[in-house]
N, C-alpha and C positions, 0 to 999 in steps of 0.2 A: 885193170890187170893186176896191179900191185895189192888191192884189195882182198884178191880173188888169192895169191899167194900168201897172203899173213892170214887166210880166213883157213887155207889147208894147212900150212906152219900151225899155228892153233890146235886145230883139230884132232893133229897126230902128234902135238906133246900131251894133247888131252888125253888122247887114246892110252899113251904111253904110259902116263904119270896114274890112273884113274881107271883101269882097264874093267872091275870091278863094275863101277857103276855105266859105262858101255855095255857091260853083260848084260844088268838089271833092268835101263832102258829100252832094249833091244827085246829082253823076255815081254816088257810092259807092251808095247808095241804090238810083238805077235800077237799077245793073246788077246788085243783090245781091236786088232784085225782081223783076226783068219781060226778064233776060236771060237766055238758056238756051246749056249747051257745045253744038257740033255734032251730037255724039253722044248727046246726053241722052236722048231718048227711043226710041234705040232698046233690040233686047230685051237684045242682050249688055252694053251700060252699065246697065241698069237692075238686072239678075240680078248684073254687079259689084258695084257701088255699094250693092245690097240684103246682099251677100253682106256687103261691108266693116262694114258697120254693123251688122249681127247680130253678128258673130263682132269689135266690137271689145271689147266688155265685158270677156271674159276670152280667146277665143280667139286670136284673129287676132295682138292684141298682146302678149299670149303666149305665143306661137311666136315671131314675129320678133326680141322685143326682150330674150326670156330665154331660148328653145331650149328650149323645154316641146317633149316631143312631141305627136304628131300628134292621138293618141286623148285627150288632155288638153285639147285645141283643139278638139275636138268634143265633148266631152262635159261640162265647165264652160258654156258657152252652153245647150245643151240642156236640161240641169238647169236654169239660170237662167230659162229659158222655160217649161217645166212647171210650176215656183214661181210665175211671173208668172200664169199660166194660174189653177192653183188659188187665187190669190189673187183674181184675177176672179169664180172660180166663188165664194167664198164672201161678196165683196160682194154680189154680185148675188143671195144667198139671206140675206143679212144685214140689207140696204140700208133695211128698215121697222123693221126689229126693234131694229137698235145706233143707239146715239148716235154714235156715234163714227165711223158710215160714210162722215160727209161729211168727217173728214179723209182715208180712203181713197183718196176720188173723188180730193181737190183731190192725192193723190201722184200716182196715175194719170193726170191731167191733168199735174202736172208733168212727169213723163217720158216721156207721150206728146206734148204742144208741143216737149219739147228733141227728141224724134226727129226728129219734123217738120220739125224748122229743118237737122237734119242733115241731113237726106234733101234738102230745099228747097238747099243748100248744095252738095248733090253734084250735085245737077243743073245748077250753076253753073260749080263751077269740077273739075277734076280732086285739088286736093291731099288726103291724106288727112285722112277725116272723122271718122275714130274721136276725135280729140283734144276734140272739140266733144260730143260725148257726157259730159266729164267734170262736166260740171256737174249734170248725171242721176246719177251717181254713187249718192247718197244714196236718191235716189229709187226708182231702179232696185233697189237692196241689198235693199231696205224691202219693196219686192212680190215679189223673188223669195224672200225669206227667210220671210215671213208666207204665203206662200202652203206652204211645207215644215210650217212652226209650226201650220198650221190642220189640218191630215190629219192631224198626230201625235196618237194617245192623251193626256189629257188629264195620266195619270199620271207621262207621259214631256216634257210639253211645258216645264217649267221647270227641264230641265235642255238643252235646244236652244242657247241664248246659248252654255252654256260649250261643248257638242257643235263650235259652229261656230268660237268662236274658237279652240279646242286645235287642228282642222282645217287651221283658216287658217295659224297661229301652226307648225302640223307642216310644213304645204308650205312655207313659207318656210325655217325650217332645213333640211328637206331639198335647197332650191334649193341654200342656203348652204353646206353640207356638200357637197355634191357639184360645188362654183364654178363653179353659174351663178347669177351675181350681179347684176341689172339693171343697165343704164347709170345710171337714174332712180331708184335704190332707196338715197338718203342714207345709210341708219341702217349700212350697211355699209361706207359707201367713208369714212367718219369715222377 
């Protein structure tokens, strides 16, 4: 209770002393809520804006920001979607059976809200959206990778981890080897 009073004392010397940046947070808010671009609903922003955000995970930023080519930008997303797909399929045949389905849910939920907020975002402003996706990251990895791990043969599935790092770990050298180097890629411009 005393918390709850030094939290409103606070808040309304804030208001008082700072009233200014109350206005400017208040404006930020509205319009990052209940404002939309011109273009927002119609088909051809929505089919961009849809496109950007699938294809940023691996595709789209992919292409532009390393010069992966094309069939590499389609086909890294895809896969990652199939993954996400059968990882669904086997919550949802799991979900009474495991213990452990409710941290599932709660990835799923994470990286379905961070979508959301992307997609809520594009329909805002035009910059690109893919970079707001990063914090899915993790999330994202988790269900497209568990969902490869859950099809695999039982007798094959504990050897999946090293399968994907040697993968990841070979396309990187291969970028390397062949200098294309990302802008954003530290461990090489060292």
């Amino acid at each position: 209770m005393i918390s709850v009073g030094v939290v409103l004392v606070l808040a309304g010397l804030f208001y008082f002393l700072f009233p200014q940046m109350i206005q400017a947070a208040t404006g930020e808010i509205n319009w990052r809520l209940f404002s939309l671009r011109k273009n927002a609903l119609t088909y051809y922003y929505l089919v961009f804006i849809s496109r950007q955000i699938i294809q940023t995970y691996w595709g789209e930023v992919g292409w532009l920001a390393v010069g992966l080519p094309g069939w590499i930008s389609v086909f890294l997303p895809i896969s990652g979607f199939i993954g996400a797909v059968l990882s669904l399929r086997s919550l949802l045949r799991s979900r009474d059976v495991e213990p452990a389905a409710r941290y599932w849910v709660a990835v799923w939920l994470t990286a379905l809200l961070t979508i959301l907020v992307v997609a809520r975002n594009g329909l805002t402003t035009g910059a690109t959206q893919g970079r707001f996706l990063f914090p899915a990251i993790g999330a994202l990895s988790l269900l497209m990778v568990s969902g490869w791990y859950n099809i695999l043969p039982e007798r094959h599935q504990h050897r999946f981890p090293l399968f994907v790092t040697i993968f990841m770990v070979g396309c990187n050298l291969l970028l390397w080897f062949t200098g294309v180097i990302p802008v954003y890629y530290q461990l090489f411009l060292d």
